[in-house]
C-alpha positions in Angstrom: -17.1 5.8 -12.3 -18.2 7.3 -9.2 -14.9 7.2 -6.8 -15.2 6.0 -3.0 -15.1 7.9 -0.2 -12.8 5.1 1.4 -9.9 5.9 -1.3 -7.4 3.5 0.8 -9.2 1.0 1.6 -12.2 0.4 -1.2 -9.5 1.2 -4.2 -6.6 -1.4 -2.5 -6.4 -4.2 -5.5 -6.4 -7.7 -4.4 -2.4 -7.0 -4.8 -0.5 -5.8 -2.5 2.8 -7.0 -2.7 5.8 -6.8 -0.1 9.1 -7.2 -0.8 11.9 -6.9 1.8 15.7 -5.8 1.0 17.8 -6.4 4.5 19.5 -3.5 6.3 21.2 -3.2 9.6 22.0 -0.2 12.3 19.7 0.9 14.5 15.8 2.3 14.6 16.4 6.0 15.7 13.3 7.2 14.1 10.3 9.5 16.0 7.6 6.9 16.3 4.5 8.4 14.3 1.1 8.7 16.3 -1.4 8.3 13.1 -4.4 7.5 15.3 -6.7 10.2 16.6 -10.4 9.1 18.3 -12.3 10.3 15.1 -10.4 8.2 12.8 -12.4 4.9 11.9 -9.9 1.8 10.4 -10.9 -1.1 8.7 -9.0 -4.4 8.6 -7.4 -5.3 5.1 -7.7 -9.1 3.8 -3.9 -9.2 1.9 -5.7 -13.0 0.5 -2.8 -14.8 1.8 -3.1 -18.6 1.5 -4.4 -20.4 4.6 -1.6 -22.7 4.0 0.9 -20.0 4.2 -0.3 -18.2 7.4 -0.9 -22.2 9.0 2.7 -22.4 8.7 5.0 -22.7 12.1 6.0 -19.2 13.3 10.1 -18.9 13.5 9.9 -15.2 15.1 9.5 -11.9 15.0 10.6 -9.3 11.5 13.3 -8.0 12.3 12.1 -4.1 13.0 15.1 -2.7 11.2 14.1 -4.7 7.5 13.5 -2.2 4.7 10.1 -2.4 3.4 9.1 -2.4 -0.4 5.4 -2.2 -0.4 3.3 -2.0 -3.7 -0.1 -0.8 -3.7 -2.3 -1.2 -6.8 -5.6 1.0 -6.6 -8.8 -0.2 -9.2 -8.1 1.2 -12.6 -11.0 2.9 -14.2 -11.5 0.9 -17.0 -13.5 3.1 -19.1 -11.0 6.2 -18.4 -8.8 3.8 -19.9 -10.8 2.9 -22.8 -10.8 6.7 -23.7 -7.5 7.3 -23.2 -6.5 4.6 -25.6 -8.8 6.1 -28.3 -7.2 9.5 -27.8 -4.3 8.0 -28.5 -5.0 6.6 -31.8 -6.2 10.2 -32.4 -3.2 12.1 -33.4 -4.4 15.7 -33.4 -5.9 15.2 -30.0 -3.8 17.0 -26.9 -4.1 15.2 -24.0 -3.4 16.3 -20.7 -1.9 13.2 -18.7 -2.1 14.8 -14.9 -6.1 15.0 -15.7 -6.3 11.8 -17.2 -4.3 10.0 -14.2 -7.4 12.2 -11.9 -9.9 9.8 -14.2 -8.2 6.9 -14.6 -6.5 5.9 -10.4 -7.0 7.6 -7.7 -7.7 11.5 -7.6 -4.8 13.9 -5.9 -7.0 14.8 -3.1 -7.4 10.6 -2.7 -3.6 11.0 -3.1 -3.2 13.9 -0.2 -5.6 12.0 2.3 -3.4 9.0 1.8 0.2 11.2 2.3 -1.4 12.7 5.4 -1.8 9.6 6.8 1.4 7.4 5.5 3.4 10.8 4.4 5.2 10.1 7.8 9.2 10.8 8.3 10.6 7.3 7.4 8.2 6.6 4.8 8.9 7.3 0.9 5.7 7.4 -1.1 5.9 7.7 -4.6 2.3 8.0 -6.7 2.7 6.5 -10.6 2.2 8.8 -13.7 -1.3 6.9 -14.0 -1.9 6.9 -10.5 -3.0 3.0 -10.2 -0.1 2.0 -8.1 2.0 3.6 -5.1 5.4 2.3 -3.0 5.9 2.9 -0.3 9.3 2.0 1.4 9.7 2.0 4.9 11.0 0.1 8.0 9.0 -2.4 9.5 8.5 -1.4 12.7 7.4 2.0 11.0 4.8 -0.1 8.7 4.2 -1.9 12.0 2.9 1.0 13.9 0.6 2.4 10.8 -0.9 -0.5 10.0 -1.4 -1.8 13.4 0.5 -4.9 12.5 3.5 -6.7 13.6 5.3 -8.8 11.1 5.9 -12.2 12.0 8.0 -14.5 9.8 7.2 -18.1 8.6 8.8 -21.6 7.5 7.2 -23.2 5.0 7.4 -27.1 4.6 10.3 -27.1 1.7 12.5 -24.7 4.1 11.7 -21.8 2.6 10.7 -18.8 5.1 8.5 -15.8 4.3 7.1 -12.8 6.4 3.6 -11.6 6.8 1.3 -9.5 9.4 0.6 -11.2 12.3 -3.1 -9.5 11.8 -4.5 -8.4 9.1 -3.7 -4.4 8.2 -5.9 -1.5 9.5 -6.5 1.2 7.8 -8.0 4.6 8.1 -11.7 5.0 6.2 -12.0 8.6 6.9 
């Protein structure tokens, strides 16, 4: 399988899952400045329901919220395929780290990726197989590299949820 030259953007699974734990004090953190004029972005469809994002606007996230986001990158299916046969081969020695290169994203993918999210504030953290990354950050941090604000929602039943306010941008080159 022939990998992208848009590792963030072409490899992002239709999952991308946020999950928010609440924190208080202050945002003291250097603001990063990810944006140079040779850097192209692309917006990001997260395929939130209509219904969702057509629900009444309570207010802004909180920029202080710690952020759990979970990115899943396209496995290569056939990597995986031979990886599961190896495995039924006992006498075969298999060298994880250069499967994980076949199977997710590469580590130069990787390293493009860190020099663009590998900010202070932001802890990135690249699975054994290399098909998913978290990230954990504040919001106003995510905010300003994704080119987002986060907005939060209330549903008809009560319940109230936070998304971008715009879809994601990220960087292609």
């Amino acid at each position: 399988m022939k990998k992208s030259r848009y590792p963030l953007v072409s490899m992002l699974s239709i999952l991308l899952v946020m999950l928010i734990g609440c924190s208080s004090g202050g945002d003291t953190a250097v603001k990063p400045t990810p944006t140079t004029p040779d850097v192209k972005y692309v917006d990001y469809d997260l395929k939130i329901p209509a219904e969702a994002l057509n629900s009444p606007e309570i207010g802004p996230l909180p920029g202080d919220t710690k952020l759990h986001v979970l990115v899943t990158f396209k496995a290569n299916q056939d990597e995986l395929k031979k990886l599961k046969n190896l495995k039924q081969q006992a006498d075969q020695n298999t060298d994880l780290s250069q499967e994980a290169n076949k199977i997710g994203i590469t580590d130069e993918q990787y390293a493009k990726i860190k020099s663009y999210l590998g900010v202070d504030g932001v802890n990135l953290k690249l699975d054994t197989l290399h098909t998913n990354m978290s990230m954990d950050a504040k919001a106003s941090l995510l905010e300003t590299l994704l080119q987002t604000t986060f907005v939060q929602h209330k549903l008809k039943d009560g319940r109230v949820f936070f998304a971008p306010k715009t879809a994601p941008r990220f960087p292609i080159s």
